[in-house]
Structures are given as structure tokens and as C-alpha cells.
C-alpha positions as CSV (number, residue, x, y, z in Angstrom):
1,X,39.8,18.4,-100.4
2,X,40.3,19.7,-104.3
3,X,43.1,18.4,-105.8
4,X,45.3,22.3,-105.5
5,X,45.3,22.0,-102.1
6,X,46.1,17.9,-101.9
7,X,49.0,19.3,-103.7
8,X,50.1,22.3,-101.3
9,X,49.6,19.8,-98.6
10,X,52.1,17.4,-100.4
11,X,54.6,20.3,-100.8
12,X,54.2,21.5,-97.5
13,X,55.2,18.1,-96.2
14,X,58.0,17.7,-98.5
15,X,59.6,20.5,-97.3
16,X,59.0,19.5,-93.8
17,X,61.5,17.1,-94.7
18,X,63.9,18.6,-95.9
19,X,67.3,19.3,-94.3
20,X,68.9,22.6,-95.0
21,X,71.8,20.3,-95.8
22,X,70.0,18.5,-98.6
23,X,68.5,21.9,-99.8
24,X,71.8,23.3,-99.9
25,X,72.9,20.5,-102.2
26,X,70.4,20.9,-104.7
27,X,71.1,24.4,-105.5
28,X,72.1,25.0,-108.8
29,X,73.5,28.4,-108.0
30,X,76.4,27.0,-106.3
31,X,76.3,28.3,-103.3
32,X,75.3,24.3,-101.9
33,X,78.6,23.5,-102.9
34,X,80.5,26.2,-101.5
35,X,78.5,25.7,-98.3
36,X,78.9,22.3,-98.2
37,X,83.1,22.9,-98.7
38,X,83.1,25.5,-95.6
39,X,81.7,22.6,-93.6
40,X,84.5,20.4,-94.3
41,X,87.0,22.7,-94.0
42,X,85.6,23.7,-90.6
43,X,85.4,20.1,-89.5
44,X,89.4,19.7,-90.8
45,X,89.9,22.6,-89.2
46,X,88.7,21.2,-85.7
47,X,89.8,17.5,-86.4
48,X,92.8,17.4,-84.1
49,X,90.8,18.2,-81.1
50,X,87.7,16.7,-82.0
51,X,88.1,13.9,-83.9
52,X,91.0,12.3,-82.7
53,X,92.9,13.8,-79.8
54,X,96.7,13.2,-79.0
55,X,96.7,11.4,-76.1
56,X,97.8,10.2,-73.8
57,X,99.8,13.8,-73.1
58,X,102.5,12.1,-71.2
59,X,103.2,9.0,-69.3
60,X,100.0,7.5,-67.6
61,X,100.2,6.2,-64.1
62,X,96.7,4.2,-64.4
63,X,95.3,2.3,-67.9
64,X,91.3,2.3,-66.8
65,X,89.3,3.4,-64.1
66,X,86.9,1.6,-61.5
67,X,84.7,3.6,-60.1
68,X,82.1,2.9,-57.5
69,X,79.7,5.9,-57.2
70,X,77.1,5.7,-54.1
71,X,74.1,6.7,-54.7
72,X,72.7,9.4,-52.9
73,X,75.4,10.4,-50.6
74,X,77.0,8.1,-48.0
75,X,77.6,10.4,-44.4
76,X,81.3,10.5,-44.0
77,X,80.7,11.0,-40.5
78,X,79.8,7.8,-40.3
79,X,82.4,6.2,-42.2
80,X,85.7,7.8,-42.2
81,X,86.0,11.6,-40.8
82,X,86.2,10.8,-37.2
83,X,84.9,13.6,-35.2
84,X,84.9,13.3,-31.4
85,X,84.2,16.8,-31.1
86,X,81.1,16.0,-32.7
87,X,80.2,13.8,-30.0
88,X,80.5,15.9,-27.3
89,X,78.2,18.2,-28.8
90,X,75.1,15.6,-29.8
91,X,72.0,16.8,-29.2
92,X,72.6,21.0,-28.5
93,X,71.4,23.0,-30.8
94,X,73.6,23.6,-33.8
95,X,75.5,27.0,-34.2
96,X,73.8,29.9,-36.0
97,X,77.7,30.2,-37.6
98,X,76.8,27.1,-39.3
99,X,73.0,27.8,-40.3
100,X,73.0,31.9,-41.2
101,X,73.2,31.9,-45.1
102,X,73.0,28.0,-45.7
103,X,70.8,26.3,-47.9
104,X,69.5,23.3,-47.0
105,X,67.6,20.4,-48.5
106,X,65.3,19.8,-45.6
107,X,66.5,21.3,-42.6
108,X,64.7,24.1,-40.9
109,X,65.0,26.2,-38.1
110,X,67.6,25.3,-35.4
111,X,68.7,21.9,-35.9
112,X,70.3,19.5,-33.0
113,X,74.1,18.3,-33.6
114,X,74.0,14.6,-34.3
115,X,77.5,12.9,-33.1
116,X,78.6,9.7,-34.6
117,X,76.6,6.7,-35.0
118,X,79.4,4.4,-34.8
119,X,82.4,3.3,-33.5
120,X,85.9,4.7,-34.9
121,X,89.7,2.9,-34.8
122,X,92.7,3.9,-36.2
123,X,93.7,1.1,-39.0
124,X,96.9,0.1,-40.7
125,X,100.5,2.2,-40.4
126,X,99.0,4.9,-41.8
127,X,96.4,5.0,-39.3
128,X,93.6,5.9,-41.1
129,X,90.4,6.2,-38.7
130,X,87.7,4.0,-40.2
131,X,83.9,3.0,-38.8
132,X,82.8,-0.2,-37.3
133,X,80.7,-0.1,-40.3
134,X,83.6,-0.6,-42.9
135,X,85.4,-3.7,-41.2
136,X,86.7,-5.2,-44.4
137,X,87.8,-1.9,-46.6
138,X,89.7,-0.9,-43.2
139,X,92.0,-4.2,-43.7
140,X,92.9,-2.0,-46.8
141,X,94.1,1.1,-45.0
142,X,97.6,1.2,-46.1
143,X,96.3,0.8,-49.8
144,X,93.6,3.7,-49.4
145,X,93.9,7.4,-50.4
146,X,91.4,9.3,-49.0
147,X,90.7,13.3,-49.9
148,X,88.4,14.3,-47.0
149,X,87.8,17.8,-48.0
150,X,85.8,17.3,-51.4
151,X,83.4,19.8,-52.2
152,X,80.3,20.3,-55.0
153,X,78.4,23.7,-55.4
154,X,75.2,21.4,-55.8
155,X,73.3,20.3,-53.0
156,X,70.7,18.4,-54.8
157,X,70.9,14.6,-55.7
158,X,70.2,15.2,-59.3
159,X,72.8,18.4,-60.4
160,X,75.1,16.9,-57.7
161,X,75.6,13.4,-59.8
162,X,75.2,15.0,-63.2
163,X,78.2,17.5,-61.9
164,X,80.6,14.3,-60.4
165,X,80.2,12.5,-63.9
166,X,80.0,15.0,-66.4
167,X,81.8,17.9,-64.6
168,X,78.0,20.0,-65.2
169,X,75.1,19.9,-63.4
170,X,73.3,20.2,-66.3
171,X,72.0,17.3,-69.0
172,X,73.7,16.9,-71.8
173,X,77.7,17.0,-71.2
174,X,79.5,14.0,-71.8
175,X,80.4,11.7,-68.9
176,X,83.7,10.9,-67.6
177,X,84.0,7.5,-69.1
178,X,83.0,9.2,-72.8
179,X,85.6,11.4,-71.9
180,X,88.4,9.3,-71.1
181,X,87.1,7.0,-73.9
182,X,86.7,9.2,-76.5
183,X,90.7,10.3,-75.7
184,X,92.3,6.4,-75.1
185,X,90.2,4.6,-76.9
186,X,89.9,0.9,-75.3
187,X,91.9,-2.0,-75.0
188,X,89.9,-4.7,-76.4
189,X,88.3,-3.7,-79.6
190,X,85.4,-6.4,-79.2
191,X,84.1,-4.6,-76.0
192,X,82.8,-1.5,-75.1
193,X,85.6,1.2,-73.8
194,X,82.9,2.1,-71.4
195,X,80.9,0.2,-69.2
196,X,78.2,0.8,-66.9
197,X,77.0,-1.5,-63.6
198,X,74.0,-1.1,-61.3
199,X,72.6,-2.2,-58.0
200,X,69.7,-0.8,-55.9
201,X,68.0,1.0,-58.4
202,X,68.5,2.9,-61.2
203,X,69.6,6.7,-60.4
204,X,67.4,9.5,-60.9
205,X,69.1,10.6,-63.8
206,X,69.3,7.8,-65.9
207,X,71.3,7.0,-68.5
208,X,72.3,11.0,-68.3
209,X,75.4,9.7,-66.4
210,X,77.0,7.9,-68.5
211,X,76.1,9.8,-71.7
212,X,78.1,10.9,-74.4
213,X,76.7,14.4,-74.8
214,X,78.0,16.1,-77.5
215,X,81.0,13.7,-77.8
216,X,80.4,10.8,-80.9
217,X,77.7,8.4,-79.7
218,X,79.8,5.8,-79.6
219,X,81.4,6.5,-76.6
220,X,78.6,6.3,-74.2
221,X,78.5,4.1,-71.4
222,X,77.1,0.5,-72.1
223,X,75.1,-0.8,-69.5
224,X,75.6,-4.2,-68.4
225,X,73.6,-6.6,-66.3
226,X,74.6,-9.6,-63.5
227,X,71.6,-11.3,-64.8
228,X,69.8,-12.7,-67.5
229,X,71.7,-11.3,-71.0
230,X,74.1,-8.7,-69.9
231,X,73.1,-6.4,-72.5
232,X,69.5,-6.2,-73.4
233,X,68.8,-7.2,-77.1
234,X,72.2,-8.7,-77.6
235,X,71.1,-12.4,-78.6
236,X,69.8,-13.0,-82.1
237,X,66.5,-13.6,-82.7
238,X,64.7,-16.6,-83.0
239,X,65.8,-18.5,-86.0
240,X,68.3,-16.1,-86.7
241,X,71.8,-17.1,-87.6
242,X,75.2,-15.6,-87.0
243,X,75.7,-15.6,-90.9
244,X,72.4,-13.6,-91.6
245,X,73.2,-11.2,-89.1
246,X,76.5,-10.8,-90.9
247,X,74.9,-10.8,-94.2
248,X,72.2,-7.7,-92.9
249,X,75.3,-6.0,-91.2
250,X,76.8,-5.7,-94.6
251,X,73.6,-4.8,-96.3
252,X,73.2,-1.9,-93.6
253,X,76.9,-1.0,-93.9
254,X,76.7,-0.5,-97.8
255,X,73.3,1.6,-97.0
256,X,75.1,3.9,-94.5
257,X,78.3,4.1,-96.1
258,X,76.4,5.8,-99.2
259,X,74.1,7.9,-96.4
260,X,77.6,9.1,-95.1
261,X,79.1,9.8,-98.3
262,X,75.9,11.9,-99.2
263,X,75.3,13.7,-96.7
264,X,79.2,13.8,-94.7
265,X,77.0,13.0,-91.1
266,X,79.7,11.8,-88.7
267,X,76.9,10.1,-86.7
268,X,76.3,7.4,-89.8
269,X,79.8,6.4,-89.3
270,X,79.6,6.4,-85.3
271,X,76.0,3.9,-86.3
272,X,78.1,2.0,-88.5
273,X,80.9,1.4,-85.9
274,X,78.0,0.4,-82.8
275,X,76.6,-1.9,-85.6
276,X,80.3,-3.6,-86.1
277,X,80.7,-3.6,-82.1
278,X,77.4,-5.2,-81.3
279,X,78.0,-7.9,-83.5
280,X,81.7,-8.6,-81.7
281,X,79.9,-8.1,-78.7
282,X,77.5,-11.4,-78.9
283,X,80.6,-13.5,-78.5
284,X,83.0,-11.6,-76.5
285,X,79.9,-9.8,-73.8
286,X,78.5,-13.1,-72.6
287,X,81.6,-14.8,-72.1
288,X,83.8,-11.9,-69.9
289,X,80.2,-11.2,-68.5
290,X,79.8,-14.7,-66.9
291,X,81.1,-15.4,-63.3
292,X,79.6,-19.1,-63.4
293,X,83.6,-20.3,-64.5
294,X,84.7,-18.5,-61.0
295,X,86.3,-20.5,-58.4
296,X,83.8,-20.7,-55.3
297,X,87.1,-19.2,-53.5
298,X,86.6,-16.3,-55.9
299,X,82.9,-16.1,-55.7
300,X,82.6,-16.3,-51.7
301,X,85.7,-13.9,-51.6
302,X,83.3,-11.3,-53.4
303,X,80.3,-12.2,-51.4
304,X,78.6,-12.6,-54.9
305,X,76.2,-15.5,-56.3
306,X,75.8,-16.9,-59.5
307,X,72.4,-16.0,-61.4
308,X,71.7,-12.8,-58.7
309,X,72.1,-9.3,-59.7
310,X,73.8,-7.6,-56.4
311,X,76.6,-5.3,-56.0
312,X,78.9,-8.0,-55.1
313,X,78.5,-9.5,-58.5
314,X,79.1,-6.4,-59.9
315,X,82.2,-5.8,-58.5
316,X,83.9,-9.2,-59.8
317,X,81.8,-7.8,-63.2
318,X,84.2,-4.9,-62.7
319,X,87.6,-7.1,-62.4
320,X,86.4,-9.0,-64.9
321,X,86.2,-6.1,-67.6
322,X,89.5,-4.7,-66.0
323,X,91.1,-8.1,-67.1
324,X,89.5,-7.9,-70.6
325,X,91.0,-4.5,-71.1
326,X,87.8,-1.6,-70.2
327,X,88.8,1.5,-70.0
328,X,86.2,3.0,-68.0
329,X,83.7,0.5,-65.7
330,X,81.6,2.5,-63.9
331,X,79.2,1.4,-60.7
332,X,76.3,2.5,-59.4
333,X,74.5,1.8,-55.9
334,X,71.5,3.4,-54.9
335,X,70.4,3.7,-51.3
336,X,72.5,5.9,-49.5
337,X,70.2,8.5,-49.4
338,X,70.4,8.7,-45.5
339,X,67.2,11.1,-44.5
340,X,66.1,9.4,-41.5
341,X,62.0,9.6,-42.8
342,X,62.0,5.5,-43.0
343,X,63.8,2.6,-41.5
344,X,65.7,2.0,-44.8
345,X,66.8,6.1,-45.2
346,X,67.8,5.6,-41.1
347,X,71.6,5.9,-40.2
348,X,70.8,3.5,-37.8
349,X,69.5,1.0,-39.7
350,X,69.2,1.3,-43.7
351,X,72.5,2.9,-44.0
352,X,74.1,0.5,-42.0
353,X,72.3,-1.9,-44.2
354,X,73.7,-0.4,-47.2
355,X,77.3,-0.4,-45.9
356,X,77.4,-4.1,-45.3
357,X,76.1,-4.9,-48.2
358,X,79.0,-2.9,-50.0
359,X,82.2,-3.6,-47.3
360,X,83.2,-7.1,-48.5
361,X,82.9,-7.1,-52.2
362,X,84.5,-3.2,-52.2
363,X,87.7,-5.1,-50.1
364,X,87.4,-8.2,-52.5
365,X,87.6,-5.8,-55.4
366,X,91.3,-4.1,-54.2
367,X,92.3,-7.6,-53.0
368,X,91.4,-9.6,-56.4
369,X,93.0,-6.2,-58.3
370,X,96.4,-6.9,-56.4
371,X,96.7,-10.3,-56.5
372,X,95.9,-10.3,-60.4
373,X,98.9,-7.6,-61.2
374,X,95.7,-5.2,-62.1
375,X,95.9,-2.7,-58.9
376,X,98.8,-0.7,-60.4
377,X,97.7,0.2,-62.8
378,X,94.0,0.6,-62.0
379,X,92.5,3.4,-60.4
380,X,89.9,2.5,-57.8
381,X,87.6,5.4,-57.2
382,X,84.9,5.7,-53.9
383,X,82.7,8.2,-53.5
384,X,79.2,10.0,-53.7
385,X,77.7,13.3,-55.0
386,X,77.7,15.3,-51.2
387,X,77.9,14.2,-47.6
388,X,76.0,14.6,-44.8
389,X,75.6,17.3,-42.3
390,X,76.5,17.2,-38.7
391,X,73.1,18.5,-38.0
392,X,70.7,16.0,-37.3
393,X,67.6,16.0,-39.8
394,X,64.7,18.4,-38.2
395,X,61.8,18.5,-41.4
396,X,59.2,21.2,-40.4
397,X,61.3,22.3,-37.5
398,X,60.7,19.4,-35.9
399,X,62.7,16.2,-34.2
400,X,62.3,13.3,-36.1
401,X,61.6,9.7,-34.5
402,X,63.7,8.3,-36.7
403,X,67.7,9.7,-37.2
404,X,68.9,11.1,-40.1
405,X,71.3,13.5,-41.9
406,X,70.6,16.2,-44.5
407,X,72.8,16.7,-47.8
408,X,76.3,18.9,-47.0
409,X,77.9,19.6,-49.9
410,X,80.7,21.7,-48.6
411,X,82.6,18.8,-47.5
412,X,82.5,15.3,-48.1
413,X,85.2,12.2,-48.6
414,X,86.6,10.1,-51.2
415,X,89.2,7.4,-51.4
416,X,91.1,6.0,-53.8
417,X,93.3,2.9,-54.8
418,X,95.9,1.9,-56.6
419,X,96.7,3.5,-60.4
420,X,99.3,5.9,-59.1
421,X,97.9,7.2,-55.8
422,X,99.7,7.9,-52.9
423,X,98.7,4.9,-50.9
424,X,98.2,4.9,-47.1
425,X,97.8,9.1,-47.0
426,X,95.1,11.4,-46.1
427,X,94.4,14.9,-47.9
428,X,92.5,17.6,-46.2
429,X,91.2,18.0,-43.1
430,X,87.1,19.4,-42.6
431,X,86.6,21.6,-39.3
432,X,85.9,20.2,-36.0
433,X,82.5,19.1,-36.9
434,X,83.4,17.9,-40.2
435,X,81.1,20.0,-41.9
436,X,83.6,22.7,-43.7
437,X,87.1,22.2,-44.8
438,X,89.7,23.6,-42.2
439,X,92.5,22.8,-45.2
440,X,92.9,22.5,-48.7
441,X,89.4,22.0,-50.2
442,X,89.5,20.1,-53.2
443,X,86.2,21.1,-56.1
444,X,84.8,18.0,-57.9
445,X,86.3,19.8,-61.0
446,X,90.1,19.4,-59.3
447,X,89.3,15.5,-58.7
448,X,88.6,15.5,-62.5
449,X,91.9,16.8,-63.2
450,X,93.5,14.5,-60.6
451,X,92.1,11.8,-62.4
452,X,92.7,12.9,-65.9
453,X,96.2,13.6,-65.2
454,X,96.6,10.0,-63.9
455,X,95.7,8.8,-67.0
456,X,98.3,10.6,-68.8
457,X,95.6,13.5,-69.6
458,X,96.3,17.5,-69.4
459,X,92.5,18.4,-69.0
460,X,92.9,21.8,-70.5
461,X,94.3,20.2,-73.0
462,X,91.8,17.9,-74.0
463,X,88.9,19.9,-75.5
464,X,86.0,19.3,-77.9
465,X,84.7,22.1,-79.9
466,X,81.2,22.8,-79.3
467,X,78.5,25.8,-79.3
468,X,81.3,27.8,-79.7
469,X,83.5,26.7,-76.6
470,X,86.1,24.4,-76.5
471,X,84.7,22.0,-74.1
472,X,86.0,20.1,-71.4
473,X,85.6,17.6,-68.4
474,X,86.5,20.5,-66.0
475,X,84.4,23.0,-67.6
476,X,85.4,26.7,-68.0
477,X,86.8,27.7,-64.2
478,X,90.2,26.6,-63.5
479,X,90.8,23.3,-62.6
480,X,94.1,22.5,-60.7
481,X,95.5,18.5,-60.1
482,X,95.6,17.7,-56.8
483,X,100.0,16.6,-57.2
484,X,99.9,15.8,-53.7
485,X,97.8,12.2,-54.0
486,X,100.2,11.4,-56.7
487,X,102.8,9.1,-56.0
């Protein structure tokens, strides 16, 4: 190579590097400056709504949220939308009313109706109908708040969970608990506002659910573990100290600060503040993190063993952060995923699996909430991404040896506790075969609201400007709050 084109190649690659910013700045026409002045004045411009929103909007009936998210779509069927009807039906052949026009995950042809599994009673003086399976969260009828007509317009597991936490079925949106975050800010400065639990898996879509999207990095969720470190990569190195990670912090800060005040990228400030929290984080994480200082009363309450990583200890994790002033804990189960091609997709068998695995430390949870003063003003949030059909699964046309139940997202249930809901009360009723809402259907963009608005949010009020929209949780049909649950 002659020595011209080593020097075309180094220009090429130089201005492979460049920014447009830091070519704009260089100009010595001026027209970098007056560039880089628009920018600001566009970003004052916007600051209310996207830098630091007003909130709350008005009195908040609940501080922080807890919300236990099923992976893969528990059948409500089988839990709490008693249908009798449903039984007398089992095993005819399903209307064509109920199959001309559908789409369905799996099914094909003319699928059998598949009557309840389990055994229903009536619980509490509200007398809330609750399965066999669910022994423990029925003690807790009078507490509960169930919306039994929920509905998604996704009937796949990935868009369907991307849509219940980031109100899109699309990658990319912030999550609920960057959402709230981003617009209340935490409690307790040395933890995370937003933190993130898991159990049986990982879900499909990853950390995509508890994104930040577009919102400032910093309010993405945090994942936490029951075992080992609770955050990866949060001890120190080998042979390093707490005063020379200070000492590099500050190094790094004075680096960034001068980045920032170059270049006027909010992100360097948002790396900054994760820098600042991480270090907090190594003395506060570990210690709010660790159940080992839980009474054994506490600890058998939950179901939940020291040194395991189980759903149980998740959700004395998830009081645990409640008490140390979270805003936003979010849990995830996987396994409910109730097909019917395996023992552990069966609803005989893996789903029942998966629902005593999850009874006792869910009841735990809303007992050791009350007990603590934390109920009130916590909102307890059950649920999954769809239902399950009251056709019984049928892949290729034919009957499976095994039972199961295909995804139905017209109509599925939710319940939840405590941080202002109407306890002991039932919204919406599905048809006959609890496949289709007979009353007041309730779109997973609605539930948003609901839960915004219990917060002290106006969700068409909180808005982040972005690709020329300003954004929000609900997205861009109308979104109505669901007053009725509200007590």
C-alpha cells in the first residue's frame, strides 16, 4: 500500500468517527454554533415533560407497586372464573360461533370444550369463587380485587408481555416500572427505583420488559437475584478497596463531566448517576437483599429457604424492597404456559404444579404487607399476558393424550390488593364459557391507566417526547381508568 492511499485510508476512518455533533462544532462558519443552540433550546423546550415531569398529578392512593406477572398465561378457568356451564358442555364440539374468524395459536379444526379441571367454592363475604388449586390466596378473598374481563389484541407470548409491561407489543418502549420511575423517582436514593425478580426461567423477551426504552437509562429495571450476589458484578474485585473504587469513581466522574459539557449528551450524566448508584448499592443491595436475618416464623410463612432461588424467596425479596422504599418491584414466573404437549405444560399436572408452588408465598406476601402497615399503600398486582381458551387443545386437528388449553386473549383475569383498590369486589363478567366478556371489557391499556391513576398519575398527562410523538404508557388510543376498582 503507497503511502497516498495509507493516508485516504486514515481519513476515511477518521471520518468514520466522527459525529455530526462533533463536525458541527468544528465549523468555523458558525453554523455549529447556531446548531448546537437550536438543540438546547429544543431540549428547554421539551424539559418539563421530558426531563422532569410534575408528578404526582394529584393525591396518590398507592406509593409503589408489586407486581407478580405469570409467565405464559395462567387459565383463569382454572383458577377463578367459575364456569359451570362449561362443564356441562366438556367434551362436545365447540361452537362454530366461537371458532369462525378466530385466530388461534394452535388450535385447528373443531376443537372439544374442556370444562374445569378443578374444584370451585365461594370464599370470604364477598364470595369470590376461587379453585381448589388457590387454597391459601382464597383466605384473602375479602382483600382481593379481581377484573375478570381483561383483554390484549395479542395472542402470542412474546407481543402479549411486551404489550402488559410497556403498553406496545413492540421492543423498545419503556416499561411500566421506567415509567412510574422516571415520574416519582424512588424512596431510597441508595437503591434502585426499579427492581426486577425472577423464578422459572428467564422470559422470552428478556430484559425487553423491564427496559427503559427511550426514557433515560437510568430508569431501567435492575435485576436482582435470591442467590449468590444479588446483583451480578456488584462486589469489588479482588484486592480492591472501597477507597479506590471511590478514588476511580471520581476519576471517571471528572472524565464524564467534561464528555457532558462537550458534547451536552444526557446519557453521560444518566452514566454518571448509575456509576454514583452502584457504588451506594454495594452496601445498601446486599444488606435489604439478605433474608438470612428473617425470623424462621417469617421464612416458613413465605414457604422460602435461605441460600435457594425460588419464587417464595422472591416474594419476601419483594416486601423487603417495599420496606426499603422501591417504587416499582417487579416478578417474574415462568411456566404457566399450559399447552398440554408435556406433563409439565398439562393442566393436570404442571400447571397444578405451578400453582402450588405460587399459592402460599403470593398469600404470605398480602399477609406480611398488612401486618407491616405496607398493604395500604401498596398495590399488589396478579396476572398474565392472555388466558386460556375453553376449547380444549387439538394440534393438527387432533385429540391430544395429554390436556391442555390454547392462548385466549379476549378475556382473561387479574386481581389486585391493597393501594387503593376496592377490596372484596369483582369487575366484569366473560360469557357463559368464559371465553368473551358479557360486560365491561377492560384493554390492558385501561389497567395502565387504573394503575397510573392510583399512583397519583393522569396518563395523558405524562408524556415523553419522542420520534415526533408525545409518548406514553397507554400509547396513542384512548385509555379510560377503570373508577369503579377504586375505593
Amino acid at each position: 500500500m503507497n503511502r497516498l492511499s495509507i493516508e485516504q485510508e486514515l481519513r476515511r476512518a477518521k471520518l468514520e468517527d466522527d459525529t455530526r455533533r462533533q463536525f458541527l462544532s468544528r465549523c468555523t462558519t458558525g453554523l455549529g454554533s447556531l446548531w448546537m443552540a437550536s438543540q438546547a433550546a429544543g431540549r428547554s423546550a421539551h424539559s418539563s415533560s421530558a426531563e422532569m415531569p410534575a408528578l404526582p398529578h394529584f393525591p396518590a392512593k398507592a406509593k409503589r407497586v408489586i407486581f407478580l406477572h405469570m409467565i405464559g398465561g395462567p387459565s383463569q378457568l382454572e383458577l377463578f372464573d367459575y364456569k359451570p356451564m362449561l362443564a356441562k358442555y366438556d367434551g362436545k364440539d365447540a361452537p362454530q360461533e366461537y371458532l369462525d374468524g378466530q385466530r388461534f395459536a394452535f388450535i385447528q379444526g373443531t376443537p372439544q370444550m374442556l370444562g374445569p379441571q378443578f374444584s370451585f367454592k365461594q370464599h370470604g363475604e364477598s364470595g369470590a369463587w376461587v379453585s381448589e388449586l388457590f387454597p391459601h390466596v382464597a383466605s384473602h378473598a375479602d382483600k382481593l380485587c379481581f377484573i375478570k374481563t381483561m383483554q390484549t389484541d395479542q395472542f402470542n407470548h412474546g407481543p402479549a408481555q411486551l404489550l402488559v409491561h410497556t403498553g406496545n407489543a413492540r421492543i423498545g418502549y419503556p416499561s411500566e416500572g421506567s415509567w412510574v420511575t422516571w415520574g416519582l423517582g424512588t424512596e431510597n436514593e441508595d437503591l434502585p427505583g426499579f427492581m426486577v425478580l425472577l423464578s422459572g426461567g428467564v422470559p422470552r423477551n428478556g430484559k425487553a420488559l423491564w427496559s427503559s426504552g427511550f426514557l433515560p437509562s437510568v430508569y431501567q429495571g435492575v435485576q436482582c437475584r435470591s442467590q449468590g450476589d444479588p446483583i451480578l458484578n456488584i462486589s469489588n474485585p479482588k484486592n480492591v478497596t472501597r477507597d479506590i473504587r471511590r478514588q476511580m469513581l471520581d476519576a471517571l466522574g471528572d472524565l464524564n463531566r467534561k464528555s457532558h459539557d462537550h458534547f451536552h449528551d444526557p446519557e453521560t450524566l444518566t452514566r454518571i448517576a448509575q456509576y454514583e448508584m452502584s457504588f451506594r448499592m454495594q452496601m445498601t443491595v446486599p444488606e435489604v437483599a439478605n433474608i438470612n436475618d428473617e425470623p424462621q416464623e417469617i421464612l416458613d410463612l413465605y414457604g422460602a429457604k435461605k441460600g435457594e432461588s425460588s419464587f417464595a424467596n422472591n416474594c419476601l425479596l419483594a416486601r423487603r424492597f417495599a420496606e426499603a422504599g422501591v417504587r416499582f418491584i417487579q416478578l417474574y414466573d415462568s411456566g404457566w404456559d399450559s399447552h398440554g404437549t408435556e406433563k409439565k405444560t398439562s393442566i393436570n399436572e404442571g400447571f397444578a404444579d405451578k400453582c402450588r408452588q405460587v399459592d402460599q408465598p403470593i398469600s404470605a406476601l398480602l399477609t406480611d404487607l398488612q401486618r407491616r402497615g405496607l398493604l395500604e399503600d401498596t398495590l399488589v398486582v396478579w396476572g398474565g399476558e392472555f388466558g386460556r381458551t375453553p376449547m380444549r387443545e387439538n394440534r393438527g386437528g387432533n385429540k391430544m393424550a395429554l390436556i391442555g388449553r390454547d392462548h385466549a386473549p379476549a378475556a382473561f383475569t387479574l386481581f389486585m390488593a391493597g393501594g387503593g383498590v376496592k377490596p372484596g369486589f369483582t369487575y366484569g363478567e366473560t360469557d357463559e364459557f368464559g371465553y368473551r366478556p358479557a360486560t365491561d371489557p377492560v384493554h390492558v391499556r385501561d389497567f395502565h391507566a387504573t394503575m397510573l391513576h392510583l399512583l397519583g398519575i393522569d396518563s395523558d398527562r405524562m408524556t415523553h417526547y419522542f420520534q415526533g410523538l408525545h409518548q406514553k404508557l397507554t400509547g396513542v388510543k384512548p385509555a379510560s381508568v377503570i373508577h369503579e376498582v377504586i375505593g
